[in-house]
Structure formats: C-alpha cells, structure tokens
C-alpha positions as CSV (number, residue, x, y, z in Angstrom):
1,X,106.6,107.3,106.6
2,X,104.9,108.6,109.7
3,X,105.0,107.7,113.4
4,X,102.7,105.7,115.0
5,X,100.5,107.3,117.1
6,X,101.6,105.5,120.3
7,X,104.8,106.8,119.9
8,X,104.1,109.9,119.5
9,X,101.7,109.7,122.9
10,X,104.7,108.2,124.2
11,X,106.9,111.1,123.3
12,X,104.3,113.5,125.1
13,X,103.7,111.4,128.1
14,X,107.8,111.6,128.8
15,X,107.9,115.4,128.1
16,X,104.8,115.9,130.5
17,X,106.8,113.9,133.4
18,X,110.0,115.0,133.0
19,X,109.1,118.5,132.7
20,X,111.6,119.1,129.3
21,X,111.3,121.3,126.8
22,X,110.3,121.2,123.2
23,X,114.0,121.5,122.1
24,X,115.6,118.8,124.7
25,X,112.5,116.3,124.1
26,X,113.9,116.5,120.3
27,X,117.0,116.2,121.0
28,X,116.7,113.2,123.0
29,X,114.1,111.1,120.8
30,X,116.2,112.4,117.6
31,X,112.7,114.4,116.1
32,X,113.0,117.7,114.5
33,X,111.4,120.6,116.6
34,X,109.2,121.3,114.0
35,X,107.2,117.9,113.7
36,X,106.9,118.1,117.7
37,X,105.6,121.4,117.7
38,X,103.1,119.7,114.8
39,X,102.1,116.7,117.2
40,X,101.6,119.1,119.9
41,X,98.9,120.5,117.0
42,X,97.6,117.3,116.1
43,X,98.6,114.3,117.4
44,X,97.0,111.8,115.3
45,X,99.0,111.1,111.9
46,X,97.1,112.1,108.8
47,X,95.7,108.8,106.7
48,X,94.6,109.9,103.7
49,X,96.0,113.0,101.3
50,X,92.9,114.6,99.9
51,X,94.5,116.2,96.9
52,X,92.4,117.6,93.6
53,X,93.2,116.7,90.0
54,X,95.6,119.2,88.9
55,X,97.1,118.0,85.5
56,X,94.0,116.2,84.1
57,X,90.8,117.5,83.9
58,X,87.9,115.3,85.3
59,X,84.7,116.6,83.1
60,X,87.2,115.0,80.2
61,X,87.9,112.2,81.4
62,X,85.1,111.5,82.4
63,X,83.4,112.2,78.6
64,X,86.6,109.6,77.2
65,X,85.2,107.2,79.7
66,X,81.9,107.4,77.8
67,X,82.9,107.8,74.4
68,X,85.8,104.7,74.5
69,X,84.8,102.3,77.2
70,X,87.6,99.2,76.0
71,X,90.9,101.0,75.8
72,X,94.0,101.1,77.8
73,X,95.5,103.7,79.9
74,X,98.8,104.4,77.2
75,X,96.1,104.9,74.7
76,X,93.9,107.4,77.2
77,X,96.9,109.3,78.3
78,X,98.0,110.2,74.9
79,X,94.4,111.2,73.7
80,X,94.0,113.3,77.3
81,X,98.0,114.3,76.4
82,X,98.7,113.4,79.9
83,X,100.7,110.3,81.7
84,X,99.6,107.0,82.5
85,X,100.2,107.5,86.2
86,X,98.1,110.3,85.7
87,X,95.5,108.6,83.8
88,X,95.8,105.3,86.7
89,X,95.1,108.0,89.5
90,X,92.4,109.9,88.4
91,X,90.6,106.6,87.7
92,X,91.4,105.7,90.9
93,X,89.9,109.1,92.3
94,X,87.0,108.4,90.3
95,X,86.9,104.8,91.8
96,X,86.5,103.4,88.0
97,X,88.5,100.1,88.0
98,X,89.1,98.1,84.8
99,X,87.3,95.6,83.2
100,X,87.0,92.0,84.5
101,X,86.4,89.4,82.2
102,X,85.8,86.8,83.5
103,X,86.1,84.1,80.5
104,X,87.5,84.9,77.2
105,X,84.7,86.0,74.4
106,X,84.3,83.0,71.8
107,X,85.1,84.1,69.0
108,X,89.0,85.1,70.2
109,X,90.8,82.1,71.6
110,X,93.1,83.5,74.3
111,X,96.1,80.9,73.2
112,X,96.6,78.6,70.5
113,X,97.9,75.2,71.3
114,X,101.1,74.4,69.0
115,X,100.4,70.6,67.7
C-alpha cells in the first residue's frame, strides 16, 4: 500500500522548513531512505502497473476466444496449459468480461421445484 500523496507533500514541506536531511527526515517520519529519495523523484504514487503478458500468450488466446466462445476459465487454462488467475487477468487485460444472461434459455430450466 502506498502513501497518499498529501503525506508525502507533507513529508517534503517539513524537510524544506526545518532544513533536515534525507536521513533525519526518515528517521523521524519512520520511511526508509530509499522511498524518500524516490518521492524526491516522483512524488505522485504510481496508479496503475502497466505489466505485459508474460506466461500466456495473447495471439492464443485470443484465437480460443474465437474458436470456444461458452467455456469457463478451468476449462481455458488447461487447454492454454496455464492457470486460472492467469486466464482471469489476461481477459481482464484484454477487457473481455463473461457472458451475461440475462434470463435462462427455455429449453434448460435453471431449478426444478421438488413437489
């Protein structure tokens, strides 16, 4: 979890008027030198992780996607021979979410009612 960006200005604004040093302005707020030294970089805190595939390949899944439209992520991470977390994030990347039904087809009830 990351700091909030007002605490961080806040950190700044009290080494700037108390004239301290990098090491003393972590010691007193309890911040490693190292992540003050990377707000002094860039002070707003990163929001998003822009990370590439790296165990999955896209073009394939992309082709499953096409070729089996209906099944579930178990059944797409063993044909891709990856996980499901794997399988739910790179459907995520490729902003593909799952089917909504809305009401059940016909011919399939849902539930049977016990008499």
């Amino acid at each position: 979890m990351s700091y909030p960006l007002k605490f961080r200005e806040h950190v700044f604004k009290v080494k700037e008027e108390e004239n301290l040093s990098y090491a003393e302005t972590s010691e007193r707020f309890k911040i490693g030198l190292r992540t003050l030294m990377r707000w002094a970089q860039r002070i707003e805190p990163k929001i998003t992780r822009n990370k590439p595939a790296v165990k999955i390949k896209m073009e394939a899944l992309e082709e499953d996607i096409r070729k089996y439209p209906d099944p579930c992520h178990r059944e797409r991470a063993s044909r891709l021979r990856v996980s499901q977390h794997c399988i739910y994030q790179a459907l995520k990347r490729l902003k593909v979410t799952y089917k909504k039904i809305l009401s059940p087809p016909e011919s399939e009830p849902c539930f049977q009612k016990s008499l």
